[in-house]
C-alpha positions in Angstrom: 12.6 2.3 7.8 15.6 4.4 8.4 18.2 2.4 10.7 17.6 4.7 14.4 13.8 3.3 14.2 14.7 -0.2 13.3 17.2 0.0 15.8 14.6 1.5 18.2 11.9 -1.5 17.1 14.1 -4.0 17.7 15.4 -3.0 21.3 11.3 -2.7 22.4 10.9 -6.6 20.4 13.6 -8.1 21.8 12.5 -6.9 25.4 9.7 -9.1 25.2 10.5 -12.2 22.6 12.2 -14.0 25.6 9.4 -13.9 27.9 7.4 -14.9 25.3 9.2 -17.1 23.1 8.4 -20.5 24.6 4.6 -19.4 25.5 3.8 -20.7 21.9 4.7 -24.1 22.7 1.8 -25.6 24.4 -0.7 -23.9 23.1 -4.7 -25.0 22.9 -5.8 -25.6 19.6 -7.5 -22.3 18.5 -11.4 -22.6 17.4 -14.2 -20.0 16.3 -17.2 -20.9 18.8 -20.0 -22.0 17.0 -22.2 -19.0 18.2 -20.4 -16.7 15.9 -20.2 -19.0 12.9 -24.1 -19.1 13.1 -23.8 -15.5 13.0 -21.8 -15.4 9.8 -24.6 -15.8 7.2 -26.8 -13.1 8.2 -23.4 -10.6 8.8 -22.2 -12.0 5.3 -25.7 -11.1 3.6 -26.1 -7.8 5.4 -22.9 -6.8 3.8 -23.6 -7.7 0.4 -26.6 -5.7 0.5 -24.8 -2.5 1.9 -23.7 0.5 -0.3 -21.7 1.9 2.7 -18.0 0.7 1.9 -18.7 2.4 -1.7 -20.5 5.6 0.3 -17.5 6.2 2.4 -15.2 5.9 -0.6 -17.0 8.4 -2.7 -17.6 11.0 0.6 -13.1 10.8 1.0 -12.6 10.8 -2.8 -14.7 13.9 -3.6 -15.0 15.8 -0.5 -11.2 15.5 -0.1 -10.0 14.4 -3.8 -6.1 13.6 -4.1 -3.9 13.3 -0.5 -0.4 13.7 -1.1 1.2 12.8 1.9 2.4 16.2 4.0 -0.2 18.4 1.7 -2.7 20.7 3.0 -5.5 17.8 1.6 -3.5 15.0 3.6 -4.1 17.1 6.8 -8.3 17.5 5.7 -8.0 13.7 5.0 -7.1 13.3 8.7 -9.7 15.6 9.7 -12.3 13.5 7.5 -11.5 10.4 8.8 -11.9 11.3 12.3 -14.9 12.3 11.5 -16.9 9.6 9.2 -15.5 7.1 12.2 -17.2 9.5 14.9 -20.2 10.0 12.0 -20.3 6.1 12.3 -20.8 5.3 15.7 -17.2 3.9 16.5 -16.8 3.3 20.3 -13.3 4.9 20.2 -11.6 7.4 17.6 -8.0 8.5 17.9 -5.0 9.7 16.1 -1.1 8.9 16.1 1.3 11.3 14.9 3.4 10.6 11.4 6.2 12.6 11.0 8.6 12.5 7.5 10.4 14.2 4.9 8.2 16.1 2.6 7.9 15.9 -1.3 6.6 18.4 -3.0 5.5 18.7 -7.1 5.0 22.0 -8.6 5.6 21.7 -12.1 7.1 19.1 -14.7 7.3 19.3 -18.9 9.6 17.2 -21.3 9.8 17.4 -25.1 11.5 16.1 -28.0 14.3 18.5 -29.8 15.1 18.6 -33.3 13.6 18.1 -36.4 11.1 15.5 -34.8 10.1 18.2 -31.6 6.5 17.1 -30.1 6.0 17.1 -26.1 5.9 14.1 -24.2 3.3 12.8 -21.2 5.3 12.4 -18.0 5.7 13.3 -14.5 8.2 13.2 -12.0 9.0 10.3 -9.4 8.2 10.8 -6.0 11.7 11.7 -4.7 13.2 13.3 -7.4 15.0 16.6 -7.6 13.9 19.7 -9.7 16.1 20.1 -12.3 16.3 21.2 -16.4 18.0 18.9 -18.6 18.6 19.0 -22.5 20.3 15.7 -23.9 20.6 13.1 -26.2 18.5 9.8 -24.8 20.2 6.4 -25.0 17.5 3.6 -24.6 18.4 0.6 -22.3 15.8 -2.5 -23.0 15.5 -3.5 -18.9 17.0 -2.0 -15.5 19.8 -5.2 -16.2 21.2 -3.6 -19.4 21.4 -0.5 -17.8 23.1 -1.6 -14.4 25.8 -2.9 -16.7 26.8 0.7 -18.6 30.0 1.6 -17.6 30.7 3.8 -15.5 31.1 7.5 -16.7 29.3 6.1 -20.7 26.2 8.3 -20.0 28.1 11.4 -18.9 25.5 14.2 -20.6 23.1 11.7 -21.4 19.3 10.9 -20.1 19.2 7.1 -19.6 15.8 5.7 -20.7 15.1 2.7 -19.4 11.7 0.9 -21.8 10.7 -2.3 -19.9 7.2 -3.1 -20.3 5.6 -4.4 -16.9 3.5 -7.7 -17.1 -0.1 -8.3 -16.2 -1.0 -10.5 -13.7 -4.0 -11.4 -11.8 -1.9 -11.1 -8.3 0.1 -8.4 -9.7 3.0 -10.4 -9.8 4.3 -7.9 -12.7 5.1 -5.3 -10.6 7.9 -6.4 -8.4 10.1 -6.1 -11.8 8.4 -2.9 -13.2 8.6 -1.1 -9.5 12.3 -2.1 -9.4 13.0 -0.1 -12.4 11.7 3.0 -10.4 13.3 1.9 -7.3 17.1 1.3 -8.7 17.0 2.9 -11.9 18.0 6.4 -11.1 21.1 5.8 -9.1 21.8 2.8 -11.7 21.7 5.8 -14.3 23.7 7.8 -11.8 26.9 5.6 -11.9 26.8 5.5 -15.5 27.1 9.3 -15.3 23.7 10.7 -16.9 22.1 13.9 -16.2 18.7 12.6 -16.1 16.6 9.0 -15.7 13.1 8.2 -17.5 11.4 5.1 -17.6 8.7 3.4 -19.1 5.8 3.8 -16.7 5.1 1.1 -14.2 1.6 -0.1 -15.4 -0.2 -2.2 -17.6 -2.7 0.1 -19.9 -2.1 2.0 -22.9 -3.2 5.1 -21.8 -1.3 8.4 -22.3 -1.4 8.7 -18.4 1.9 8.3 -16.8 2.3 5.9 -13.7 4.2 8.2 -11.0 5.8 6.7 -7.7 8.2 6.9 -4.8 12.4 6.5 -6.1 14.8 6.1 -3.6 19.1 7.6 -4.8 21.7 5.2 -3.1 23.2 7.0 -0.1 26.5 8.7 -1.4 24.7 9.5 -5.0 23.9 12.8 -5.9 19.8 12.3 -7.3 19.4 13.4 -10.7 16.0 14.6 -12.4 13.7 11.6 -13.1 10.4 10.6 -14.1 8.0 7.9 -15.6 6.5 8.4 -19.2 3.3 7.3 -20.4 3.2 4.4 -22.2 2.3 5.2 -25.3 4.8 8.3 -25.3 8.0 5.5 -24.0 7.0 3.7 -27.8 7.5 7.0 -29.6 10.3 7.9 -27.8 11.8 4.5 -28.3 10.7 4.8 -32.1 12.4 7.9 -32.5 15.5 6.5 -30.3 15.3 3.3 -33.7 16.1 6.4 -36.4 18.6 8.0 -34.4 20.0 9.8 -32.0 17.7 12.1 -30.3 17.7 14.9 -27.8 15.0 15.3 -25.1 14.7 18.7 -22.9 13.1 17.8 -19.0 12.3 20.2 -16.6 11.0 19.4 -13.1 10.2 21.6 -10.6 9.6 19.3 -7.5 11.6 18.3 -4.4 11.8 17.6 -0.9 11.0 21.0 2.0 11.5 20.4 5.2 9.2 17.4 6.9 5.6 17.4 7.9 3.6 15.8 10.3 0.4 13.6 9.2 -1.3 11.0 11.3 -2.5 7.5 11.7 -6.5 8.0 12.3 -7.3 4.9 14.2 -11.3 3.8 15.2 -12.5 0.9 17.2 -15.5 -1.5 17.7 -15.3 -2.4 21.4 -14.9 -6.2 22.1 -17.2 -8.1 24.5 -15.2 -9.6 26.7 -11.4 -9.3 25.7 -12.0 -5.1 24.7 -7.9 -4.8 25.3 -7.1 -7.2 22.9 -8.1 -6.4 18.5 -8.0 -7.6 15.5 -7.0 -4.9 13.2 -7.6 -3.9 9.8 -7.6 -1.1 7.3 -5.8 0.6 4.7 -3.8 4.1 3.8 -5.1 7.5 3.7 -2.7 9.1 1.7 -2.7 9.0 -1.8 -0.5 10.5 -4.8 -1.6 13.3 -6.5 -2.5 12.9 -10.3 -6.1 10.9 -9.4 -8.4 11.1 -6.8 -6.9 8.4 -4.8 -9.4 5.7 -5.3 -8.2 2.2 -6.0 -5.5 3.6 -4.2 -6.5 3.6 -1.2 -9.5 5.2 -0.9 -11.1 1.7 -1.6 -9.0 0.2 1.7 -10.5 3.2 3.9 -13.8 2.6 3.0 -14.3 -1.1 2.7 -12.6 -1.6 6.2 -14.6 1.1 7.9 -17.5 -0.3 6.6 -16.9 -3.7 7.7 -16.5 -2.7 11.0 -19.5 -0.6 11.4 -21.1 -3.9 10.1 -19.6 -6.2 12.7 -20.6 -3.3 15.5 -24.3 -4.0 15.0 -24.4 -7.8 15.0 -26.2 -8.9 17.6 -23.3 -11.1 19.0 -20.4 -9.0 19.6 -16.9 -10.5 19.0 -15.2 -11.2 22.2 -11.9 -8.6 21.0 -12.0 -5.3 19.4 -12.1 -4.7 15.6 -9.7 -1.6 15.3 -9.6 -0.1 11.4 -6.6 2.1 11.2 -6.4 4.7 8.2 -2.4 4.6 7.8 -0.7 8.0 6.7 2.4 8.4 4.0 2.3 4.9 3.0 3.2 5.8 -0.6 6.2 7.4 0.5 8.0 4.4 2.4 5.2 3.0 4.9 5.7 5.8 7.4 2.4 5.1 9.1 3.4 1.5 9.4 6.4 1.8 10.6 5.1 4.4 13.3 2.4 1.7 14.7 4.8 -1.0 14.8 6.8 1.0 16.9 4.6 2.8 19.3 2.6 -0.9 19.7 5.6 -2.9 19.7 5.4 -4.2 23.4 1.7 -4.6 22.9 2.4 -7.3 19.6 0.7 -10.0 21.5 -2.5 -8.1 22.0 -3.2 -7.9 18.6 -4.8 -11.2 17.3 -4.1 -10.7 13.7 -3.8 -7.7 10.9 -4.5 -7.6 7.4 -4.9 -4.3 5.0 -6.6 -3.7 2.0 -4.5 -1.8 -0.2 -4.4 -3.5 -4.0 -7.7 -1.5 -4.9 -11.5 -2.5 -5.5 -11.4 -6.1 -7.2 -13.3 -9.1 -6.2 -11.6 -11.0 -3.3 -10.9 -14.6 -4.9 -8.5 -16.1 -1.8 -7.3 -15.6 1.5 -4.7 -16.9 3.5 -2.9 -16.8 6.9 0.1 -17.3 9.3 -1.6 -18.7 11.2 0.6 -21.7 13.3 -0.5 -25.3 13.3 -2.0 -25.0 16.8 -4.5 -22.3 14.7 -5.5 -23.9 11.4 -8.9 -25.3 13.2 -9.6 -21.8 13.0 -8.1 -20.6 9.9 -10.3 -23.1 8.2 -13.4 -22.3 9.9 -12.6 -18.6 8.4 -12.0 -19.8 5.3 -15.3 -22.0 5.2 -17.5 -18.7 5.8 -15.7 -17.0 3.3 -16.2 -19.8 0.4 -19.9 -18.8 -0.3 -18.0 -15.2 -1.4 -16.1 -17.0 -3.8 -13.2 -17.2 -2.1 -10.2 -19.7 -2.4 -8.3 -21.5 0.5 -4.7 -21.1 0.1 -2.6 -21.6 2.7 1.0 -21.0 2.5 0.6 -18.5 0.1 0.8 -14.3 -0.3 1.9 -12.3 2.6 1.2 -9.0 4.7 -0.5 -6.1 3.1 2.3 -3.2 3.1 1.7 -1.1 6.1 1.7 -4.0 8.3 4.5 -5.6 7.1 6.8 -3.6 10.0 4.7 -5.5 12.5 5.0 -8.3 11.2 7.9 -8.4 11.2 8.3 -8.0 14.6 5.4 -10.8 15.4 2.2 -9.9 14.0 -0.1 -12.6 12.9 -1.1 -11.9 9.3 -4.4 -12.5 6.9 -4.1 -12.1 3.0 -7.5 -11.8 1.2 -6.1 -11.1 -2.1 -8.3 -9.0 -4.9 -8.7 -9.5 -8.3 -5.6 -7.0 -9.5 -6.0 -7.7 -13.3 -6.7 -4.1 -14.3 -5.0 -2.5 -11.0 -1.8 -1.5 -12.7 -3.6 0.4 -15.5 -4.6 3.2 -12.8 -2.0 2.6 -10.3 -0.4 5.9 -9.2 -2.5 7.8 -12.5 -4.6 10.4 -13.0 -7.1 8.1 -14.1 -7.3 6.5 -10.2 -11.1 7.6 -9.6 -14.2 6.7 -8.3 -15.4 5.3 -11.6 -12.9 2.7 -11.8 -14.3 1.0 -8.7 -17.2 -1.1 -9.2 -19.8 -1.2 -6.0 -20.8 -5.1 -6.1 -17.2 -6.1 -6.0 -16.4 -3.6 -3.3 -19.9 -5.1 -1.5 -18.2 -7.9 -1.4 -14.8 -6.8 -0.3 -17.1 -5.0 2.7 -18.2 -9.1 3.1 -15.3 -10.6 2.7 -13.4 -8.4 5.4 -15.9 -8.6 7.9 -16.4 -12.0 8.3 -12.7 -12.4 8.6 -12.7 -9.8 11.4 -15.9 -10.8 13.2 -14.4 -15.0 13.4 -10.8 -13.8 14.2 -12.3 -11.5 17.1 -14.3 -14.2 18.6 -12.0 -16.8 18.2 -11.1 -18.9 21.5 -7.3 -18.9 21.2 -5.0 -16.6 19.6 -3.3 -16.8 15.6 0.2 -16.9 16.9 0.7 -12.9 17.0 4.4 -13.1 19.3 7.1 -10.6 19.9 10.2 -11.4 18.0 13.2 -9.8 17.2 13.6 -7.6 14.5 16.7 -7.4 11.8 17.1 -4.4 10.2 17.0 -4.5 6.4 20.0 -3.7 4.6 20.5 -0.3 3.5 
């Protein structure tokens, strides 16, 4: 978040965290009646048995395909959402406007000169400049060895960064791989090169590179860079072992202007408490190599469908279910960031949040902020969700990305975390489609997030949701 809308977050937070900040202190113990645990089972089974989380996807995958954020397909993404929420009987359908700076990619080619020429798989990061660059490549094992070149030893060079990002059931691997993509380029900057590529942050062996959003240190001027596939970072690296070796890169890409995109947001009217929700949901944008599948056209779809599902129980939750279909989250959680703001005073009307945005695996545990005066409840949730095979496990995980600004500023959070052991081999690829996505798992995502939603909503007592104040992150 840039610092004027932290800035402008925090000023609306810290408005209300006084009033509220001793409210927490005698609270009731929070409890899910028993009327809506009986209801569980036949929700949980209804669920199971429904196709409609893996419908949705496929209608937003192929009717709309890829959704870069700002494109002409992001704005028919918005259009489609509003309307498969309207097509679905929502009680309320509204959108938000996004605005932000607008990438664009338009072309991008690299190969290798000399006496061993043969093109390489790559494409530009999100964030990068267009530029054409012919030079030798020096090869740094990890982002470390390359933060500590000298300054002004890469002057005419490409720096070539080759870690290789872990696997990991959580996907614990790609806090160190996405950092390469993050820091790399201006690290490559100081040094003095002319161009950054990296080993793609993923986990197959495909020749499909792994693309992504790159950030240039403020005071840098951003040089040309871009992820290779994996198999084409061992050649180059293998070619790197014989020699020195030049590489030409051109990329035609770049940021024009800003755009305008929007949250599409669609609710399930509560009972008795209608003002006050539960939400949950995932990102509409996507990148543009795949289809946008795992990521997130999975999130849309399993938390529309859940919500439908908990809209024809025959015992309404007490609160609103509201699913919200967050814009440019791939490009720095724009959509996020806008919610927080515009619902910042509201914080305490929002019972919990939690987003599905780690694609189309099996849910295997969930956990909560939930405060002492809440764990009553956070167990009985977790008790409905066991027969899904899903894992208590408190104190553990976090806020899915686009509600993390809320959070921050006093949302109550729920993790259900999904299987991610083969999430990173499609991440941000062309090979993110429909295929990957299995419908049984997702069936059970569908389950999984509407039980959570349906206890939550009913819940007698709240999960701790308080306005706080915010500090701005370092920039």
């Amino acid at each position: 978040m840039r610092a004027p809308l932290w800035a402008a977050l925090a000023a609306v937070l810290f408005t209300g965290s006084i009033a509220a900040g001793g409210a927490a202190a005698a609270q009731r113990e929070t409890r899910i009646p028993q009327a809506a645990l009986d209801a569980v089972p036949e929700l949980r089974e209804r669920a199971l048995a429904s196709d409609l989380g893996y419908r949705i996807t496929e209608s937003l995958t192929t009717e709309v395909g890829p959704r870069l954020a700002g494109s002409e397909a992001d704005a028919r993404a918005v259009k489609w959402a509003e309307a498969k929420f309207k097509e679905l009987g929502f009680d309320k359908v509204w959108t938000e406007p996004v605005t932000f700076p607008k990438w664009e990619r338009r072309s991008e080619r690299a190969e290798v000169l000399g006496a061993h020429r043969q093109p390489l798989a790559l494409t530009a990061l999100g964030g990068s400049p267009a530029g054409q660059v012919e030079a030798e490549v020096v090869r740094f094992a990890d982002l470390a060895a390359l933060e500590a070149a000298p300054a002004g030893s890469l002057a005419g060079k490409i720096a070539f960064v080759d870690y290789r990002m872990e696997r990991a059931r959580d996907g614990a691997g790609y806090g160190p791989g996405g950092r390469v993509r993050s820091r790399g380029p201006s690290a490559a900057i100081r040094a003095g090169a002319s161009a950054f590529l990296m080993r793609s942050a993923g986990t197959d062996s495909h020749r499909n590179p792994h693309t992504g959003i790159t950030r240039f240190d403020d005071g840098l001027t951003p040089i040309p860079s871009a992820a290779l596939a994996g198999p084409d970072a061992d050649q180059l690296a293998r070619l790197s072992a014989r020699g020195p070796i030049k590489v030409s890169l051109a990329l035609d890409c770049g940021w024009d202007g800003e755009a305008t995109s929007h949250n599409v947001i669609g609710e399930i009217r509560g009972k008795s408490k209608p003002e006050e929700v539960v939400i949950i949901g995932g990102h509409l944008d996507s990148w543009d190599l795949g289809t946008g599948a795992i990521d997130d056209g999975a999130g849309v779809g399993l938390t529309m469908a859940a919500a439908k599902l908990i809209g024809q129980t025959r015992l309404r939750p007490a609160r609103s279910v509201r699913v919200i279909a967050f814009a440019n989250e791939e490009q720095g959680l724009h959509g996020g960031k806008a919610y927080a703001l515009k619902h910042a005073k509201d914080v305490a009307k929002h019972q919990i949040g939690a987003e599905s945005d780690f694609g189309a695996g099996r849910i295997y545990a969930y956990s909560s902020s939930a405060p002492d005066y809440a764990q009553a409840a956070d167990k009985q949730i977790a008790k409905a969700l066991a027969p899904l095979g899903i894992e208590h496990t408190p104190g553990k995980g976090g806020p899915g990305p686009d509600i993390s600004p809320f959070a921050a500023g006093g949302l109550a959070w729920a993790r259900l975390a999904q299987d991610g052991s083969d999430y990173f081999d499609y991440h941000h690829t062309p090979d993110d489609t429909l295929d990957k996505i299995d419908p049984k798992a997702l069936a059970q995502n569908v389950a999984a997030y509407a039980v959570f939603a349906y206890l939550a909503a009913s819940a007698e007592g709240d999960f701790g949701s308080r306005a706080k104040q915010v500090t701005p992150p370092e920039e």
